[in-house]
Structures are given as C-alpha cells and as structure tokens.
C-alpha positions in Angstrom: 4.6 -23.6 2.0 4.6 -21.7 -1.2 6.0 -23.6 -4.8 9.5 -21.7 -4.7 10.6 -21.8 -8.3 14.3 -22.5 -7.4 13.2 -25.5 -5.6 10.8 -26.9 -7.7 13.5 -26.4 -10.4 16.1 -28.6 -8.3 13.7 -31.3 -8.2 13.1 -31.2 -11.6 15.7 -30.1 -13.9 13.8 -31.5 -16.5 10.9 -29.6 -16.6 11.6 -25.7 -18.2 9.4 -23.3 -15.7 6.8 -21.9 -17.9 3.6 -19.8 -17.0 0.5 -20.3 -18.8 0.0 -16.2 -21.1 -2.6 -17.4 -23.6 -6.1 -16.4 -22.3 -9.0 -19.2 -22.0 -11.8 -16.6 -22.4 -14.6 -17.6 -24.1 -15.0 -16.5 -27.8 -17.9 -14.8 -27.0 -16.8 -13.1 -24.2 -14.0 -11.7 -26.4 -15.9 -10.3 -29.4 -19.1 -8.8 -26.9 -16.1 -6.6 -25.1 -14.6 -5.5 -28.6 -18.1 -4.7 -29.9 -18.8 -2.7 -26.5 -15.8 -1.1 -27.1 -16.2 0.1 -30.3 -19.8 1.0 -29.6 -19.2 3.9 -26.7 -16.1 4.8 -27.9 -16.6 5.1 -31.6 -13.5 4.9 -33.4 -12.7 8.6 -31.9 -9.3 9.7 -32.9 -8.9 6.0 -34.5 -9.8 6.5 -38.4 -9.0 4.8 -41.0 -10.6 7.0 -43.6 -7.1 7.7 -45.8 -6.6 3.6 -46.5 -7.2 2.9 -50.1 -10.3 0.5 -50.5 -7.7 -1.7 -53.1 -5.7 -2.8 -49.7 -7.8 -5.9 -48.4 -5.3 -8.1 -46.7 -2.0 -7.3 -44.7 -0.9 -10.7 -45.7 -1.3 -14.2 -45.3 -0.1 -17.7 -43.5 -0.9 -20.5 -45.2 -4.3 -20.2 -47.4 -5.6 -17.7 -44.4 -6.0 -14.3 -44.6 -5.4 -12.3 -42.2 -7.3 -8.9 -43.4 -6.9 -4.6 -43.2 -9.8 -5.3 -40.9 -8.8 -7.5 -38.6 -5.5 -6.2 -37.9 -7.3 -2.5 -37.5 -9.5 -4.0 -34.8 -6.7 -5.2 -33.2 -4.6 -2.1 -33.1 -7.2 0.2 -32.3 -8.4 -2.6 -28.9 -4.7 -2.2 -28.2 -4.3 1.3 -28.6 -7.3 2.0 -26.5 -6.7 -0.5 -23.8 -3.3 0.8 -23.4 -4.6 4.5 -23.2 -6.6 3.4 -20.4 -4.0 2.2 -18.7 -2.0 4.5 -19.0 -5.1 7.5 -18.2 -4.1 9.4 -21.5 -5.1 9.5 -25.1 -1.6 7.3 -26.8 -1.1 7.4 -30.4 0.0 4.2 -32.9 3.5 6.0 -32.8 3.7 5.6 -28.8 2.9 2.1 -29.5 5.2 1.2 -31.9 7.6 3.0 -29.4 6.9 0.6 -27.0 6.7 -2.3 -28.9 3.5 -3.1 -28.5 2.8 -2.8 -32.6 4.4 -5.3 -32.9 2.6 -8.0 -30.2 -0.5 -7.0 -31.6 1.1 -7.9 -35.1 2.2 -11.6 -33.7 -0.8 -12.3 -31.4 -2.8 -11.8 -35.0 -0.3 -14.5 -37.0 -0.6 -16.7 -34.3 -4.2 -16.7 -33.9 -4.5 -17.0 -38.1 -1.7 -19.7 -37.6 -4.3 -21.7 -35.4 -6.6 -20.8 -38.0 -5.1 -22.2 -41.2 -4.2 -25.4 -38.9 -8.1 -25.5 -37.9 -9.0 -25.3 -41.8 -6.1 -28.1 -42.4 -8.1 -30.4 -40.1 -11.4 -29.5 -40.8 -12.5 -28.3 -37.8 -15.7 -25.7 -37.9 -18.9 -25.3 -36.8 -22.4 -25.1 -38.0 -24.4 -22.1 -38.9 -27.0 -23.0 -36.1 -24.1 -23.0 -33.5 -22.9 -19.9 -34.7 -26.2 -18.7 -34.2 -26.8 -20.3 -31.3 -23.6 -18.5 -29.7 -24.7 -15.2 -31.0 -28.5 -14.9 -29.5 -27.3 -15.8 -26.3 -24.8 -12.8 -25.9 -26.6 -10.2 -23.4 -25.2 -7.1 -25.6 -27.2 -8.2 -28.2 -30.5 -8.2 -25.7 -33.6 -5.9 -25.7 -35.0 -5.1 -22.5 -37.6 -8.4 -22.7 -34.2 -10.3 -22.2 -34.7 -11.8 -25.9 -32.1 -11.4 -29.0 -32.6 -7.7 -30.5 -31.7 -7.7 -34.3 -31.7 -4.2 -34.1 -29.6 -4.1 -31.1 -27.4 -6.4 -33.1 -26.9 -4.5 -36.1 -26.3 -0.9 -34.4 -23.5 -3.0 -32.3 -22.3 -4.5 -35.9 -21.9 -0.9 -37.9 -20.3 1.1 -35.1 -17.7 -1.9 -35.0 -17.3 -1.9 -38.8 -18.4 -5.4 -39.2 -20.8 -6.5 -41.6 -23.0 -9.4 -40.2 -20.9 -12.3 -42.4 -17.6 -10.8 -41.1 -18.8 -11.3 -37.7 -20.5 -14.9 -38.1 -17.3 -15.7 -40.1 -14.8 -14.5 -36.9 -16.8 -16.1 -34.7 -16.7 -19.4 -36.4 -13.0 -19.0 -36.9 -12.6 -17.9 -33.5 -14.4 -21.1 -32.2 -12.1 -23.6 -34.6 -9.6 -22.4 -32.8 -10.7 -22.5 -29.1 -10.9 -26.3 -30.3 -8.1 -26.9 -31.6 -5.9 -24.8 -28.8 -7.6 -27.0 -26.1 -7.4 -30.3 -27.6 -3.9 -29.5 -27.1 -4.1 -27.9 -24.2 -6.6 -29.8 -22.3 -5.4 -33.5 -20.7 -2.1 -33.1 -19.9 -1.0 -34.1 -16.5 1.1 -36.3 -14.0 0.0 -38.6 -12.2 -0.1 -38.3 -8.7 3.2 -40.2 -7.4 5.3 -38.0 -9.6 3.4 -34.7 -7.7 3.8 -36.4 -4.4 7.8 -37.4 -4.9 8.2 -34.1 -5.6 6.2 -32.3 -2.4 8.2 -34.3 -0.1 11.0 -33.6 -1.8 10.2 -29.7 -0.7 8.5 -30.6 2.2 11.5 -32.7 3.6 13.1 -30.9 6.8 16.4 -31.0 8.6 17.5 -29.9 12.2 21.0 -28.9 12.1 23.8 -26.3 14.1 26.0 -23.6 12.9 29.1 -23.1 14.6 30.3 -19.1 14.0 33.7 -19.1 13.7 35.0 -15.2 13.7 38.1 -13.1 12.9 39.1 -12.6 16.6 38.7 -16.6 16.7 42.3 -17.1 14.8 45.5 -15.5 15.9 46.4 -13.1 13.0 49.1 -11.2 12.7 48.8 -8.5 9.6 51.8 -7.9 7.6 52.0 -5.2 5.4 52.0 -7.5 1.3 55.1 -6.3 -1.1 54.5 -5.2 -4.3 54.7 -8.0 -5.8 51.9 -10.2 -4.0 49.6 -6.5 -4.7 50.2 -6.9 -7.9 49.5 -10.9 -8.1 46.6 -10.2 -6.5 45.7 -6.7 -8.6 46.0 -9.1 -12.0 43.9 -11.8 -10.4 41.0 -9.5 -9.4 41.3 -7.0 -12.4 37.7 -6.3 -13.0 37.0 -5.1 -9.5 39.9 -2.3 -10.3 39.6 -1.3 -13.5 38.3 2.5 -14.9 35.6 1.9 -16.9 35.9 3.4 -20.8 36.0 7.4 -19.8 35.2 10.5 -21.4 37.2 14.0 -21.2 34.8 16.5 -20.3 35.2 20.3 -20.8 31.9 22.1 -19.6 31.4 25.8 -19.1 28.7 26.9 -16.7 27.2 29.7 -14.9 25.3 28.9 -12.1 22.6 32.2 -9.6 25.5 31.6 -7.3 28.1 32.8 -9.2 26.2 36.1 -9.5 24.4 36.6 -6.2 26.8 38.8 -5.1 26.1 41.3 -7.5 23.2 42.0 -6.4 22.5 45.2 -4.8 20.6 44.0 -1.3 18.0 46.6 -0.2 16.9 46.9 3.3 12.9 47.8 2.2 12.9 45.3 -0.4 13.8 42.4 2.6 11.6 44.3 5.1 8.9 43.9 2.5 9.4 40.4 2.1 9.7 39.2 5.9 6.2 40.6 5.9 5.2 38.8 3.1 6.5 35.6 4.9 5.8 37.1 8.6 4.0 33.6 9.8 6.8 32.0 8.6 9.1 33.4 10.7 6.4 33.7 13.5 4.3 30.8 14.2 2.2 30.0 17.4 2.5 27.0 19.8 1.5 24.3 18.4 -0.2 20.1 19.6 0.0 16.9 17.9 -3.0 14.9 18.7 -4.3 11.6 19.0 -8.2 11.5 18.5 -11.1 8.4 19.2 -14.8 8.9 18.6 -17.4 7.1 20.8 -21.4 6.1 19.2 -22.1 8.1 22.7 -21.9 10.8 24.9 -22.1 7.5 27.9 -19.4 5.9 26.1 -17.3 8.2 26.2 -17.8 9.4 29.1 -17.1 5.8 30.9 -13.6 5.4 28.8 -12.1 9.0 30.1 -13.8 7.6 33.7 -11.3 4.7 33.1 -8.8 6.5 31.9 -8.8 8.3 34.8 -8.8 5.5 37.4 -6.0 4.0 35.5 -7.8 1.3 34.7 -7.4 1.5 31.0 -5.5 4.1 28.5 -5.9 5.5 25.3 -3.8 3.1 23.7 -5.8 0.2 25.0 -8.9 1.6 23.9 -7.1 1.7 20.1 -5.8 -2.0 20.3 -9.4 -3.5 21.6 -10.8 -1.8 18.2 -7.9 -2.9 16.3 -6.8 0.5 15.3 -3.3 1.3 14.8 -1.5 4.6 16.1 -1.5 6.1 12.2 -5.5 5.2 12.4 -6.0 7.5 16.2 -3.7 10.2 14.9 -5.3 13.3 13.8 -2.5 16.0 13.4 -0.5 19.3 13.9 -2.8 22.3 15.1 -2.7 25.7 16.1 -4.9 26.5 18.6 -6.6 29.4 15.9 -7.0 26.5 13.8 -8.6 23.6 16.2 -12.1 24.2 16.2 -13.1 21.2 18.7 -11.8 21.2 22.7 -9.3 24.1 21.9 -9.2 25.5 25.1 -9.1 21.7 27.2 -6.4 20.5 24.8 -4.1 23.1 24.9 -4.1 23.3 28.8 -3.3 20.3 29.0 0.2 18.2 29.0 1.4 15.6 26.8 0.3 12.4 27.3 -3.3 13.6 29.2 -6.8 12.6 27.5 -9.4 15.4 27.2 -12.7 15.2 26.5 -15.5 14.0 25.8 -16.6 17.0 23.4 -19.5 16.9 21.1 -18.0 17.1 17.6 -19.5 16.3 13.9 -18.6 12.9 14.2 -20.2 12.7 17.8 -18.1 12.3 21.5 -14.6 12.3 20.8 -11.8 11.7 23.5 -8.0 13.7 22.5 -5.1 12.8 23.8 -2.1 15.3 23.5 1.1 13.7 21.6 3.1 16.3 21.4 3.4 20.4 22.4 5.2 21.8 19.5 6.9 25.5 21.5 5.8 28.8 19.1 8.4 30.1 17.3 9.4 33.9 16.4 11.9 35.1 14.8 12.9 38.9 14.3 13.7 40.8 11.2 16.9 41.1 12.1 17.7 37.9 13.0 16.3 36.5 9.4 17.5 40.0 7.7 21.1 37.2 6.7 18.6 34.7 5.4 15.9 37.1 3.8 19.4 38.8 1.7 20.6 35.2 0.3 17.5 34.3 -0.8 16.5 38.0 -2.5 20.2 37.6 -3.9 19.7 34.2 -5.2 16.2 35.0 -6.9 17.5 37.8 -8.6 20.6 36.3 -9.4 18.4 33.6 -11.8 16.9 36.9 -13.3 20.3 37.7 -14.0 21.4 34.0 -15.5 18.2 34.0 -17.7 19.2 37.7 -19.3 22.2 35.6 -20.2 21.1 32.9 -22.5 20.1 34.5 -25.5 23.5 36.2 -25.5 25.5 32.7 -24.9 23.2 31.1 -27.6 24.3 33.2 -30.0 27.9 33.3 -29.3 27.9 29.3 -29.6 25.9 29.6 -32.4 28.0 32.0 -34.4 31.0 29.2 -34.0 32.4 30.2 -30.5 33.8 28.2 -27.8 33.5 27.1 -24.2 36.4 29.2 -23.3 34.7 32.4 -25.3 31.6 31.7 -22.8 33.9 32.1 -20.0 35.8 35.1 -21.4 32.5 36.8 -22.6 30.0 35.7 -20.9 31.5 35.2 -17.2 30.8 31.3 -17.2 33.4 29.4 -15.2 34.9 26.4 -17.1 35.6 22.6 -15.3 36.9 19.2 -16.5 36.3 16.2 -15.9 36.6 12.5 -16.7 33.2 10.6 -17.2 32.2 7.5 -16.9 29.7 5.3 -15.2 31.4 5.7 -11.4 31.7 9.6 -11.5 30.4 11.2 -8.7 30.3 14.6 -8.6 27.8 17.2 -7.5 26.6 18.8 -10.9 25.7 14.9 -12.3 23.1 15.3 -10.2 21.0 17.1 -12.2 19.5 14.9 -14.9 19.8 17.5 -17.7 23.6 17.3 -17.4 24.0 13.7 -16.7 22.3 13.1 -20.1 24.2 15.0 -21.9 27.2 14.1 -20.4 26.5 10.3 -21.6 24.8 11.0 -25.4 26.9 13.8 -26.1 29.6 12.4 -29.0 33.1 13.3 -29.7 33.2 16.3 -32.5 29.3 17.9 -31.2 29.0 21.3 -30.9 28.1 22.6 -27.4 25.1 24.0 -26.8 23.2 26.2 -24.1 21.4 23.8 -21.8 19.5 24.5 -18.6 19.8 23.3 -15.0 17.3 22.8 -12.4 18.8 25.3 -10.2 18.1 28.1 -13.1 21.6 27.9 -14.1 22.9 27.3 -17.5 25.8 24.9 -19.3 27.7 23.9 -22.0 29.8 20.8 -22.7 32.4 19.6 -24.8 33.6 15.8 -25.5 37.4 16.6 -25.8 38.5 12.9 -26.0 37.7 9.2 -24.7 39.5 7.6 -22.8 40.1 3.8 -23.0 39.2 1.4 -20.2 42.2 0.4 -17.7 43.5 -1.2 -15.1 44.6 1.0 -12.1 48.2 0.8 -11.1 48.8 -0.6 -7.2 49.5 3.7 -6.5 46.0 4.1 -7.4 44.3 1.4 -5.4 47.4 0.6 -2.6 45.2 1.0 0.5 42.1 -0.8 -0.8 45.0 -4.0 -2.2 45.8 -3.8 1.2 42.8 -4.2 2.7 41.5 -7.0 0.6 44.8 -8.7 0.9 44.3 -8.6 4.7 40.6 -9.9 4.9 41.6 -12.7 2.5 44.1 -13.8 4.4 42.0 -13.9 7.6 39.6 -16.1 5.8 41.6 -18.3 4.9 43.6 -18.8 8.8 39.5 -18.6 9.8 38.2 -21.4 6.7 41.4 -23.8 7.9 40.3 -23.7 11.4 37.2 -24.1 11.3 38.0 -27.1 9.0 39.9 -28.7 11.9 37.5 -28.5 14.3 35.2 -30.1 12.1 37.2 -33.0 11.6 38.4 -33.2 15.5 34.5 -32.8 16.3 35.6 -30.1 18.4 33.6 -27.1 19.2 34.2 -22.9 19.4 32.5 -20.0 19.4 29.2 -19.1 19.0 26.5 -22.4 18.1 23.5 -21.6 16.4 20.7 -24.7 16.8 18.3 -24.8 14.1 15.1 -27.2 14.1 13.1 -28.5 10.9 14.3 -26.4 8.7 13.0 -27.0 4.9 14.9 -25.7 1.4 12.7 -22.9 1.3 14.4 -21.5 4.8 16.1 -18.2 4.9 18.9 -17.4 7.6 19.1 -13.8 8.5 23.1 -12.5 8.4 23.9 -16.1 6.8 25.9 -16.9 3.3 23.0 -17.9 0.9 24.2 -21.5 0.6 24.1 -22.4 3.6 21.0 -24.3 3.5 21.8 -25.5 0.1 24.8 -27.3 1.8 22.6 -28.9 4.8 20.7 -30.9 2.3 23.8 -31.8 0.8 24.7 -34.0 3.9 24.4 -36.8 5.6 23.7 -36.9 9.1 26.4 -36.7 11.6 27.9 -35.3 8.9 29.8 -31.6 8.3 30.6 -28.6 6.3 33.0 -25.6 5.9 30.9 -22.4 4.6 32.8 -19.3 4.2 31.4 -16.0 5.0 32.7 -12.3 5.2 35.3 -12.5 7.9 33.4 -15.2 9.1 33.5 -19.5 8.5 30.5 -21.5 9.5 31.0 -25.0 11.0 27.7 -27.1 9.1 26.9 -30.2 11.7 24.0 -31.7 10.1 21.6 -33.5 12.7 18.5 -35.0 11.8 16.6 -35.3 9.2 12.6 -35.5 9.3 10.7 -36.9 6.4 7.8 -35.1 4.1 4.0 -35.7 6.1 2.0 -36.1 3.0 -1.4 -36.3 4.7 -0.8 -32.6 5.9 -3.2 -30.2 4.6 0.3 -28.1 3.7 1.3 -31.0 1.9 -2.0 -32.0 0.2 -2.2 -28.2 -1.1 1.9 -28.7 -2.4 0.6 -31.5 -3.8 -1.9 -30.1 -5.9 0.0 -27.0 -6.7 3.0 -28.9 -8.2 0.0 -31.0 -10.6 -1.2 -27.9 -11.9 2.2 -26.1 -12.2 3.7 -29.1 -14.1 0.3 -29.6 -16.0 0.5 -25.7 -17.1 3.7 -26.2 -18.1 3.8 -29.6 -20.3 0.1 -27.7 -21.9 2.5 -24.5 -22.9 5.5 -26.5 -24.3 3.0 -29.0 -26.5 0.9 -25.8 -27.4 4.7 -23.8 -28.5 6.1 -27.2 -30.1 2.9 -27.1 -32.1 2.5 -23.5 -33.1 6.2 -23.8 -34.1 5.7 -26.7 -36.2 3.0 -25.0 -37.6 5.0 -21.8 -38.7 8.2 -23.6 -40.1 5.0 -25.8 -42.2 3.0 -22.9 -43.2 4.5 -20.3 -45.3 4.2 -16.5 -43.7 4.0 -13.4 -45.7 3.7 -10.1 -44.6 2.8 -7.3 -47.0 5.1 -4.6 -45.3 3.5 -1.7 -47.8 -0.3 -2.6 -46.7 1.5 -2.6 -43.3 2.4 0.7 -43.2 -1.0 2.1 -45.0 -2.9 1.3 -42.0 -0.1 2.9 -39.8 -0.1 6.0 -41.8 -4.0 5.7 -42.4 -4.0 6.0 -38.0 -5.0 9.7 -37.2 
C-alpha cells in the first residue's frame, strides 16, 4: 500500500504535509561540481567584465556579506544548468522571466542567513579540516591519485576564486551543514505513533452497495412553470450566467474567398497529377509481422510447427515475451521489400512464410494485412487537382494583399474600408471564454481576440491557413444571468433529473430503514481507504468508514442512490511485510516533515532577528554587467 496523502492527512490533521527541498549534498560535492563547471565551460557568454570593481557586496544579513561574487556564481550555475535543461543557450533576461532570478537571489539569503546564525553561535572549523576536505577532492588529483596544487589553482582561476575565497566558502559552507543538521537531524516519533497510524490505513471493511436507478421509482415528469424555472434559475445562477463579453468586429479575407478567381488550366493540373502520379497510383501493398531465429534449424522447426498446428506465430511471440508492437515490422510495397518478396506477397493473410536468410539471420513473416493497389485517373482527380491549384494560388493572391491593407489601416482606415477596398468580408461576434466558433481556432486570432483592448487600432494579422484579419473591440459587455428563454430546455432538464433524485434518494432511504432490498447489489470484500470504485460517487468509501457495522447509508449519485450496508470490519495486521514497510514509511514521512517545520520556524526566526538589506543598484549592475 502506498502513503496516500489524503489519508495520511485524515489521520493526522495535525501534522501539515511537507516534502523535504533542501539538498543534503556534501559541501564538497557541491563546490567540486561548480568548479568543474566553470572549468570546461569557461564563463562563455557569462562576463562580468562591465561591473565596476567599487561594487563588492550585493548586500548583507546580519554582519554577513553576501558578495558580487557569490551571487555571480550563483546566477551563472543557474543560468547554465537551466540552459542544459532546457538544450539551448538562455540568457539572465529568460531567467528573470521565469522567475528563477529571483530563487537564486533567496537560496543565497538563506544560505548567508544560516551563515550569520553559524557565526552567532560560533560554529567553524579549523584550517587543517579545511584542508583536510580540500586534498581529498578527486578534481583536485594528479594522475598518482595525490593532491595536485597545480591542478588546484588552474581549477581556482578559471572559477574566479582566489585560494582564501575558496578556503573561506568552504568553511562557511561547512558551519552551515552543522548547524542545518543539528536541526534537522533527530527528529522522530516513536514507533506506536507510526504503528496507530498504519492500522489506521491498513484497517479494511467488507461492505454491499445496493444500486437504486431512475427506472426503480415511478416518475411521472411534469413540465415546471415559470416560476419554479426561475426559483431554480436564481438558486443555480453561476451555472447560467454569460461570462463578461466582448463585441467583436473583425474583417477577414481568407484563399477561399478568392479561389474562385482563379483561372484553372487543364496543363497546369495535368502537370501536377504527374508530379503527384504515385499518389494517385500506388501498388498493392502487406503489413507484416516479422521474428528472427539464432538459426537456420530454428527456424526451420517453428514454421514445421507452425504448420502442424502445433504452435503459431503469436505463441512463439508470447514464449519470448514480445508484444505485437515488438513482431511488427510494417507497410511495404513489394518494389520496396527486399527479403521474401515473392513468398510474402503470394501469400494470404494470416500465413507464416519463411525461413529466409536476412541481415539479421532466419527470419519467419507472417502476413497482417494485404493493403489492394490503388489508381486513380486524371480525370477522376482533375475536381481535386483544380481545388487545390485554386487554393494555392488563391494564398498568392491573399499575400499580394497585405501590403495594400497595411497601409490602408495604417493611413487611419477602418474595418469596413478593408471590406469596401480591399474585398475582406466583415463578422461579429460576442467573446468570451465559452465562444466556440471556427476561426478561434487558430491561435493567432484567439490571442488577439483576448489582449486586444477597447479603443486599439486594428491591425493586419496572419492566419495559419495564409489568410489575413483585422479586429476591432467595439464594446464589453457585462456579465449576466440568462433569462429562462435563453436556458428553458436545459431548466427543464435539470429540474427533471433533480426531481428524480430526490423520489430515488427517498426510496432508497426507506429501504434502508425497512432492511429491505432492490435492484442491483454490489458485494465488496476488505476494502481499505485507499480503495477506488469504478462508476461510483467519490465518497462512497469515505462513508463506509464512517459506519458502524450493521449499520447504513444513503449516497446520492447521478440519477442514481446507493444503499451503504456496512458488514465487517477487519483489523490492521501489523506483522505484514505491507504493514512493516507502512510502518516505516509513515516514520520517515512524519520525521521529514517535523525536520522541515523546525528548520522553516528557525530560518524564520532568524530573518525577523537578523536585519536584511539588499543593495538593489549593485543588484542590477551585475544584471546589466550579464552579456
């Protein structure tokens, strides 16, 4: 059984769900990738060359610095992690963009948060352990395995570290691994707590389901007055109600619109059809299936067996575990299969061929399907060739056009003028989040159909179907509530089912309290909260560990009530290796989680004790200083 969040969080509403972000890498692992990092990449397309030399710190929290350096370092990791991930070159403006700026920024004050609070309490470390941590890093190694100071100091300069900046990180870096794990380390439950909480989860109940449905009750459907559709039109107002609208004026000119201007010539489509002749001609065709044998006497005893109907070719797949995407090999022409072409296409679908010696060895076929050849005349695609031709041109025609309607917008004139002038057609409509017409299909319009404002000039946009458009905000429209005209046959409707739920939800409430059954029972056996019910109200199970045995519940459904008869209920097996895993997956969820709200309560305490301030000019140097 896997920890379902919802569950876990009804067994204990105390705890807030929390998963553990802050990484436990060593500080040593950490600086060796940077280092690398900087080292084959070299700070290409990441200078820093414009930031005045006077600009040493981006601010401070506390008595700690946190340094033009440190924050470069940390921008240009980001910037080039991020380009890897996303396989291009990004620049600082596609991370600010994104937001990620600004995480860099806050993973820096929290770090020189932990920092200050290390200094605080005193908490360093030696030279020699500094040392100690540095010698032992394998980037730093020649190839006798031992330190390399040579190594060390190319890695150093290509990272832009002098050898005291880097000692001095790794020292602060290493106060604050202690301090972050004295608080995060220790924290745990004991084991009862864990254990009342897996059988709590693991706690199972065997249950029925009676089905009660519409054709269960007697109904008789009355057609509502106007008054109860519109009691029930003010009690359900947001499920009828036009969302805030805009008037729409839009002129457009689509290849369409001009196709049939264009003069059709019988060469030019003669000339094409034989451009496009295998197209409209193309030969029989088989789908094949195909397994390869390690020998010829393999191969030879499966088609033996084959034939004696002792096994098939799907058999053969299944006893190596290969499914029917793995076997299949494709569409071919009998021009284009090179192996067996002659035995394959004489023979019918279904039959295995082979073996035949191919590059992978023997291979067995087996035809799939015989795909018939297809031909088709000139004259019989002469219609098709001519709409096409028409249409191709007709976008020749459109582009010609735009430089003409650019201008005419340009030199202040109107959607109408484009239809007057041009030969655009004009269309209206009203716009909002539930229109559904064909041209807000293209994304080009359906943009600028929602960031177009009131009082914008229209301008000459593109379609993806090489036709052009213009549009005009001519007014919004407030939200409202439809009148019962508008909605009658849907009030009508709903009124209907409602009332059939509720002649259903009665019934099935007095057979539950007669203990008297109808219609369909569903039996259902050890069942735990995690349980889903296909075609079943989501709360159902929610509502069998809500009971008592022998006792019931009403769920309503659509057009449906289900009759809860709760059974039996069987306790939590702790000595389970289910429930021993449960068990030790609930310990370290919980621990995670009381580690992450001591280590936030402290880094907030720290902050509201520790004075922040951000220089926002240096801030901006280094952005601008980003080539």
């Amino acid at each position: 059984m896997l920890l379902n969040n919802k569950h876990f969080t009804q067994a204990t509403a105390f705890l807030q769900e929390k998963i553990m972000t802050k990484s436990k890498t060593s500080v040593s692992k950490i600086f060796v990738w940077i280092l690398l990092g900087f080292l084959f990449v070299g700070l290409i397309g990441f200078g820093t060359g414009n930031l005045s030399g006077n600009v040493k710190t981006i601010g401070k929290i506390g008595d700690t610095d946190i340094t033009v350096n440190q924050y470069v370092r940390a921008l240009q990791s980001e910037l080039r992690n991020t380009s890897q991930q996303f396989g291009q070159q990004l620049t600082l403006q596609q991370l600010q963009a994104f937001g990620i700026q600004q995480r860099v920024l806050s993973r820096l004050v929290t770090d020189k948060l932990l920092e200050n609070e290390a200094t605080k309490l005193s908490l360093s470390v030696d030279d020699s352990s500094v040392r100690d941590n540095i010698i032992s890093l394998n980037a730093f190694k020649g190839p006798d395995g031992a330190f390399n100071q040579d190594a060390y100091n190319y890695a150093l300069e290509n990272a832009g570290y002098t050898s005291a900046e880097f000692e001095e990180e790794i020292r602060a870096e290493t106060a604050r691994n202690i301090l972050s794990q004295s608080i995060l380390s220790g924290n745990t439950i004991n084991k009862i707590q864990a254990e009342l909480l897996a059988a709590f989860l693991l706690e199972a109940r065997s249950f029925n389901i009676q089905v009660l449905t519409a054709d269960s009750v007697d109904f008789i459907a009355q057609n509502p007055t106007d008054l109860e559709l519109q009691e029930f039109l003010d009690k359900n107002t947001e499920q009828y109600t036009v969302p805030e609208s805009k008037m729409i004026s839009y002129a457009i000119l689509e290849p369409e619109m001009l196709a049939d201007s264009v003069p059709i010539d019988n060469g030019i489509l003669q000339n094409i059809y034989e451009e496009k002749k295998s197209e409209y001609n193309k030969p029989e065709e088989r789908t094949i299936d195909r397994l390869s044998f390690l020998s010829a006497d393999e191969a030879s005893s499966a088609i033996s067996k084959i034939k004696n109907n002792d096994t098939d070719f799907d058999e053969l797949s299944l006893e190596r575990g290969l499914t029917e995407d793995d076997v299949a090999y494709g569409t071919f022409s009998k021009e284009k299969l090179a192996d067996a072409s002659e035995e394959i296409f004489s023979a019918k679908i279904g039959e295995v061929v082979g073996p035949i010696e191919t590059d992978l060895g023997p291979v067995i076929f087996r035809v799939r399907e015989i795909v018939a050849a297809e031909s088709t005349s000139f004259d019989d695609a002469k219609n098709s060739l001519a709409k096409e031709y028409a249409l191709s041109e007709a976008k020749k025609l459109v582009d010609e056009k735009i430089e003409e309607s650019q201008n005419l917008l340009a030199a202040g004139g109107t959607l109408e003028d484009l239809v007057s002038e041009v030969g655009f057609k004009i269309e209206k409509i009203l716009f909002n989040e539930e229109t559904d017409i064909p041209v807000l299909k293209d994304q080009t319009f359906a943009r600028s159909a929602q960031n177009t404002e009131i009082g914008e000039f229209p301008e000459i946009k593109e379609l993806s179907n090489g036709g052009l458009f213009a549009l005009r905000i001519d007014d919004l429209v407030a939200a409202r509530t439809k009148n019962i005209e508008e909605v009658r046959s849907e009030l009508e409707s709903a009124i209907e089912k409602q009332k059939i739920q509720i002649k259903l939800d009665q019934s099935a409430n007095d057979l539950l309290k007669n203990n008297q059954y109808k219609g369909e029972i569903l039996s259902f056996n050890d069942k735990t909260r995690d349980a889903t019910l296909p075609d079943m109200p989501e709360n159902v199970i929610t509502e069998i560990f809500n009971l008592e045995i022998g006792k019931g519940k009403v769920v309503s459904g659509d057009q449906k009530s289900y009759i809860l008869r709760l059974k039996n209920v069987s306790e939590a097996d702790l000595s389970t290796d289910n429930a021993k895993l449960l068990i030790s997956q609930i310990k370290n969820q919980i621990n995670n989680s009381l580690s992450a709200d001591l280590f936030e309560s402290f880094a907030n305490m720290a902050r509201i004790n520790s004075k922040l301030d951000i220089n926002e000019q240096a801030l901006n140097a280094v952005h601008s200083s980003f080539q």
